[in-house]
N, C-alpha and C positions, 0 to 999 in steps of 0.2 A: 438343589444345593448350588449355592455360587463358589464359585473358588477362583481367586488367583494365582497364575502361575507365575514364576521368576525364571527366565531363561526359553528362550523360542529355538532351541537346539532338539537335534533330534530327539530325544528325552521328552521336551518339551512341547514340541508337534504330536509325539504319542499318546502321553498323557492328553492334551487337547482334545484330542481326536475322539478316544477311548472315552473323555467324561460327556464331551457333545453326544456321541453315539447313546448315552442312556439318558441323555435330556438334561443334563447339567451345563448353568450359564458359565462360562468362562472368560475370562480376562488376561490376557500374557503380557507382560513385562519384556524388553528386548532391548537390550544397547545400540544393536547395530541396524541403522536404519535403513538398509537394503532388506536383510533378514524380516522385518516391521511391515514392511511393504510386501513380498511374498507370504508371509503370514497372513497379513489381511485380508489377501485373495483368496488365499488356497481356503482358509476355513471359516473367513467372514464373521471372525467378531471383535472383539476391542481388543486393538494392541497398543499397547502404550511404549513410544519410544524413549527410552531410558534407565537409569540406574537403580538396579532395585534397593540398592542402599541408601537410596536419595529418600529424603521426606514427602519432598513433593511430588515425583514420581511416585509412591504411595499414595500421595493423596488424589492424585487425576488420575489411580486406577480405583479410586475409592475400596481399597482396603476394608475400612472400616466396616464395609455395609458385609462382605463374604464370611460366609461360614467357617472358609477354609482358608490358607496360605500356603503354597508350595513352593520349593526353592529347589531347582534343581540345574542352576548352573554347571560351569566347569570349575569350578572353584568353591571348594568347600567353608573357607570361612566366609566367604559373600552367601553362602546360604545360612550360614551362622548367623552372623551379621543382620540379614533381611528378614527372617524368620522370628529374631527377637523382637526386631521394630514392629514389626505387621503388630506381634503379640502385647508387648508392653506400651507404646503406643498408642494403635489402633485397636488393641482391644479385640485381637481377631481372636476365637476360642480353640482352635486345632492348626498347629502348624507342623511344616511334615518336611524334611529336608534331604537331597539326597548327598551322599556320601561315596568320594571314589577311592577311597581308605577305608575299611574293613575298622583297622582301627579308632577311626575317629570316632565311631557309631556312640561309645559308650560317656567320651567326654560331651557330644553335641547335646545327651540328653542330658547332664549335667549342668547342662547351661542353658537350658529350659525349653529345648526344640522337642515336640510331644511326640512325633513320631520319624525316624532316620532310615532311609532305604538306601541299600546298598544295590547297585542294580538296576536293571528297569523292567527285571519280571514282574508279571503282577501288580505295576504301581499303582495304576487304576483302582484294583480290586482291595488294594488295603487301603488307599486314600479313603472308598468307602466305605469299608468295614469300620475305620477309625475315628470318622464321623459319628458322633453322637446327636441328636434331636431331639427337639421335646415329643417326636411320634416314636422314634425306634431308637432303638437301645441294642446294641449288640451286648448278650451276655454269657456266649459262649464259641470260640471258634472250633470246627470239626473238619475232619477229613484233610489233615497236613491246611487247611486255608482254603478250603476248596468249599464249607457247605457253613454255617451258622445260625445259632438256637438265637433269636430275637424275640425283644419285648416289643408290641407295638399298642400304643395310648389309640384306641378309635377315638376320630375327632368328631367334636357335635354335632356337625354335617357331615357323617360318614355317609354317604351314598347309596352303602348295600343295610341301611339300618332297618331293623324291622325284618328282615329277610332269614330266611333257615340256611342253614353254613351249605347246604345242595343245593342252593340253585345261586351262590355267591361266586365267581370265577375263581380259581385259583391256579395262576400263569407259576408257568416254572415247576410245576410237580410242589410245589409247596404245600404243607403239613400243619395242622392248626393242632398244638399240643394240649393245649389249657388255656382257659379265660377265668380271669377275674373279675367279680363284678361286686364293688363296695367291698364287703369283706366274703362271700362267696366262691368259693373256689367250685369249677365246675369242667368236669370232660366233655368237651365237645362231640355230637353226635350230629347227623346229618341234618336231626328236624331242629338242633339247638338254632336258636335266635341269637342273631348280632344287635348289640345295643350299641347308641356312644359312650364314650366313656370306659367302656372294657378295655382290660389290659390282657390283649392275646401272646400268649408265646408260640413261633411261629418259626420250623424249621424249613430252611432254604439252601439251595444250591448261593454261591456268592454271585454267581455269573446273571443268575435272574432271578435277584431279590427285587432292582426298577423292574422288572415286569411288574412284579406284584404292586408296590408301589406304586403305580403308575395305573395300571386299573382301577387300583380302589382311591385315588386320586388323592394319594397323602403326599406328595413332593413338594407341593408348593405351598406346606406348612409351617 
């Protein structure tokens, strides 16, 4: 997943940090060019100096090309603001805004910002949760946000294809519930076969959903 972030503040070093650590590219956005320059070091990847409400600082973070858009300055309607452009714009399909008003949460999505965190518990973990793909699909959350039922599309080049779900790795204690295959509904058992093209639903902790991902080599779908 790529994502850009809006805001190199603590907030913004965290989430950083938290999306590199499970192998997602990142991009930060930062006004102040001291801040730009400590960033660049400390985590080594593109920072762009400037205004996220600016066009063209959008466009030399290339926006367009990320999955995601994050805004989490200190300043709530400059995440407002930057979150619409990314979307109506450039065309980004998930943007996710934070909020130091409690109350704003409900006008922001009003005004077309897809997901609002109050907070900085957890923002990693529901940036990805609220990420959709054409491989995974979250379509249920468990455990207060802590575990979730997922659809996942195996790609034509799935890796473990051909193979019996026992000798297939499954990082993270993760649970294979059901596969579909054409219109076949079918329980998985240990000698079942993985094809492409199945649609597994797939119970996971949210913490090491990128494990799985990551072994069976769907991230950079």
């Amino acid at each position: 997943m790529k994502v850009c972030i809006a805001g190199g503040g603590k907030v913004g070093m965290y989430l950083a940090k938290s999306l590199l650590a499970h192998h997602h590219k990142v991009t930060l956005i930062e006004p102040v060019e001291a801040i730009c320059r400590q960033l660049a070091d400390q985590l080594d990847i593109p920072v762009i100096c400037g205004d996220s409400i600016n066009f063209d600082t959008l466009r030399t973070a290339e926006v367009e090309q990320c999955d995601a858009f994050v805004a989490v300055t200190g300043n709530d309607e400059d995440n407002l603001i930057a979150c619409q452009i990314a979307k109506q714009e450039f065309g980004v399909s998930r943007t996710v805004a934070r909020t130091s008003n409690p109350k704003n949460r409900e006008l922001l999505h009003i005004l077309g910002v897809d997901t609002v965190v109050c907070g900085t518990d957890n923002l990693s973990h529901i940036l990805e949760r609220e990420i959709e793909t054409n491989t995974i699909r979250q379509l249920l959350s468990l455990g207060g946000g802590t575990a979730s039922l997922n659809e996942i599309l195996l790609p034509e080049n799935f890796k473990y294809a051909g193979q019996p779900i026992k000798d297939v790795p499954m990082p993270g204690d993760s649970i294979l519930v059901s596969i579909t295959r054409d219109t076949e509904f079918i329980i998985p058992h240990g000698n079942t076969v993985l094809l492409p093209w199945d649609r597994i639903l797939c119970l996971t902790q949210d913490d090491t959903l990128h494990l799985l991902t990551e072994e069976w080599g769907l991230n950079n779908l």
